[in-house]
DOSEBA-862513 format. One record per residue (C-alpha): residue number from 0; x, y, z negated. Coordinates in pm, 1 decimal, padded with zeros to 6 digits. Each point is the difference from the previous one (the first is absolute). Layout:
BEGIN
<vopa NUM <X Y Z>>
...
END
This chain:
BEGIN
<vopa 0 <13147.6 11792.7 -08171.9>>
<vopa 1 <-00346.6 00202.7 00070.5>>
<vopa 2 <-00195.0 -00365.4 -00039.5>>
<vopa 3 <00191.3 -00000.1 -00380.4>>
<vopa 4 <-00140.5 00319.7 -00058.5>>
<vopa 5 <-00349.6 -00013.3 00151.1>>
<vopa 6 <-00021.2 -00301.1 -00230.5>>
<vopa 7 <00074.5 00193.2 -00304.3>>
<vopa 8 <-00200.9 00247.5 00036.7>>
<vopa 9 <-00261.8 -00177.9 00122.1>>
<vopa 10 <00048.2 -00196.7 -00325.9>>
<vopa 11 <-00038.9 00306.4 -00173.0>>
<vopa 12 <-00248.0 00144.5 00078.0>>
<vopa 13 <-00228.5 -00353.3 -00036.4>>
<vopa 14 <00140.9 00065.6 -00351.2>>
<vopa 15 <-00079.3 00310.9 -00046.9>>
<vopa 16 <-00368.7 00003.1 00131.1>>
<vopa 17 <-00073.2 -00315.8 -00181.3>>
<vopa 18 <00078.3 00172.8 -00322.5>>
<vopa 19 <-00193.3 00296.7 00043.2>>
<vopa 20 <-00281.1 -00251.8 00110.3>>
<vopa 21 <00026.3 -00104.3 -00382.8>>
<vopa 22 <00024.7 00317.7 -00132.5>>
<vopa 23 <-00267.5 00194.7 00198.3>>
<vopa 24 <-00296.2 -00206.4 00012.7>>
<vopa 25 <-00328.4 00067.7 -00117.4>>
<vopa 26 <00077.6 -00151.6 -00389.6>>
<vopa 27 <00334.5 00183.0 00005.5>>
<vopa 28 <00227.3 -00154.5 -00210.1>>
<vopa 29 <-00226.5 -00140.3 -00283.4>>
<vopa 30 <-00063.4 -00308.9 00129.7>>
<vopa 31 <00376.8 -00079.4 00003.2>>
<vopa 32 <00056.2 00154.3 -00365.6>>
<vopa 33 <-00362.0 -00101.4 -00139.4>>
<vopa 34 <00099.2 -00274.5 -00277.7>>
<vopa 35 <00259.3 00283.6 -00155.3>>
<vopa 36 <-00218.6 00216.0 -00077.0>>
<vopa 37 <-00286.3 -00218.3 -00188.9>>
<vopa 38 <-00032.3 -00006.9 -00354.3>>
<vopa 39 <00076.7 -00240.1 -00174.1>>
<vopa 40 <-00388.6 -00055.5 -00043.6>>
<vopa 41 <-00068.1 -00009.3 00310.5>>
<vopa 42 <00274.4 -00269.1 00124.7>>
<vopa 43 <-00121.2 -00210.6 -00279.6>>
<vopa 44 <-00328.4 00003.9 00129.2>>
<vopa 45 <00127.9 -00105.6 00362.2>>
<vopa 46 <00230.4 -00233.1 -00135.4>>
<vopa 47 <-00357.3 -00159.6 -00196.8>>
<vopa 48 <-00177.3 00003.4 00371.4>>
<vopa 49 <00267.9 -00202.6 00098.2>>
<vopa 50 <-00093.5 -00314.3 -00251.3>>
<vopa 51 <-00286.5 -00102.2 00290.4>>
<vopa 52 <-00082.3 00076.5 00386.4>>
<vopa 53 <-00353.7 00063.0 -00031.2>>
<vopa 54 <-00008.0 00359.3 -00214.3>>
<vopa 55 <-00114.5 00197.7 00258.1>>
<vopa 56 <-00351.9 -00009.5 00067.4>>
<vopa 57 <00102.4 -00026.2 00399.3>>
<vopa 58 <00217.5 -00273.0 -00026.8>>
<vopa 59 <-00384.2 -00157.1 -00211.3>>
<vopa 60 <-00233.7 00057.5 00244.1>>
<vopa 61 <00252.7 -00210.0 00246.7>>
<vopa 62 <00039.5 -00270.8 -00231.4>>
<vopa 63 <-00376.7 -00037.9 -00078.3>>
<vopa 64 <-00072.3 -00057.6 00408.6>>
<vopa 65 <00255.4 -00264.6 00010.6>>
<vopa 66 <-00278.6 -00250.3 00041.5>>
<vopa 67 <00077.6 -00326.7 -00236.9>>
<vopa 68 <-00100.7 -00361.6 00101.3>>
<vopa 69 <-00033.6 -00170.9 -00340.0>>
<vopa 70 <-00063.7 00121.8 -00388.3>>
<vopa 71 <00352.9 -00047.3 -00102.0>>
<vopa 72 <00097.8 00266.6 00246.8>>
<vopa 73 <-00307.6 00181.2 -00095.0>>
<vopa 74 <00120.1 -00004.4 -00350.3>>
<vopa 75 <00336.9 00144.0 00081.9>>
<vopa 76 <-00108.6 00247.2 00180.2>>
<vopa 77 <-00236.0 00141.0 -00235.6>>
<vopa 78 <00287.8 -00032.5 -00308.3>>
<vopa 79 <00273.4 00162.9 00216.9>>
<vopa 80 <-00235.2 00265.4 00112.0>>
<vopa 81 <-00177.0 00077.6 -00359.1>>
<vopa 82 <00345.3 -00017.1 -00123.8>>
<vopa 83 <00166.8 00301.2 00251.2>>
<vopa 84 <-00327.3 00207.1 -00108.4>>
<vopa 85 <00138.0 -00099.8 -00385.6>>
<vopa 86 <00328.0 00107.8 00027.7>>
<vopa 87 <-00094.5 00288.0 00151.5>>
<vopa 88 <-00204.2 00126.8 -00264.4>>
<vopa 89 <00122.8 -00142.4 -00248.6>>
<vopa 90 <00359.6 00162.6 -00132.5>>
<vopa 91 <00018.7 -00263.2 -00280.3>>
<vopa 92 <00089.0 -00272.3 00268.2>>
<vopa 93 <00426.1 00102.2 00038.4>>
<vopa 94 <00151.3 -00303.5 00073.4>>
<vopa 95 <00026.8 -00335.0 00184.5>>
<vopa 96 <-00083.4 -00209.6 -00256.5>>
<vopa 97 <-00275.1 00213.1 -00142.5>>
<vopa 98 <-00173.5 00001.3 00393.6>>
<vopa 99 <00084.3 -00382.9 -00026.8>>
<vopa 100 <-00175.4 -00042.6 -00317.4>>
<vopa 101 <-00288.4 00239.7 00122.7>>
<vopa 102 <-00014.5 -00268.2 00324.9>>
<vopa 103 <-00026.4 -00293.5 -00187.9>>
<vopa 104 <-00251.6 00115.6 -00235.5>>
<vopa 105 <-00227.8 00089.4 00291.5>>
<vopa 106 <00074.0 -00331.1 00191.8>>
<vopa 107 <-00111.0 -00142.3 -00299.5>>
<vopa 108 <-00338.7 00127.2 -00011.5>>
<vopa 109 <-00077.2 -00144.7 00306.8>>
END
């Protein structure tokens, strides 16, 4: 009987400090709630930074030291790349298709 009750409390309490690990650490609760709380705005403008990986300018620095071995690669690199720095200054450019169209059109100048 006390094993049956040292393991529900000790349940408990793993319970218990786990949630007040989530609820009292440094970013508070914001983090969990964050995406209510946007604009409408705002989440389309997230939901448009989705569309391609590289629209951060970290995540383009680390793509332009991938080192390339021929100019096909080369090529790619330097669309997808010029492309992420597109769509994210560029608020015209909402959709797949128009990113797809945007891709093509610079493959094609190559």
């Amino acid at each position: 009987m006390a094993r049956k009750h040292l393991f529900v409390v000790f349940s408990l309490l793993l319970l218990i400090s786990i949630a007040i690990l989530l609820i009292f650490r440094p970013e508070g609760t914001t983090i969990l709630f964050q995406q209510a709380f946007l604009s409408s705005e705002d989440q389309a403008e997230r939901v448009r930074l989705r569309l391609h990986p590289l629209t951060s300018a970290e995540k383009r620095a680390a793509a332009e030291k991938n080192l390339v071995k021929t100019w096909d690669e080369w090529v790619e690199q330097t669309v997808e790349i010029g492309l992420g720095k597109e769509i994210e200054d560029n608020p015209n450019l909402n959709t797949p298709e128009e990113v797809r169209g945007e891709r093509a059109f610079r493959l094609y100048q190559f």
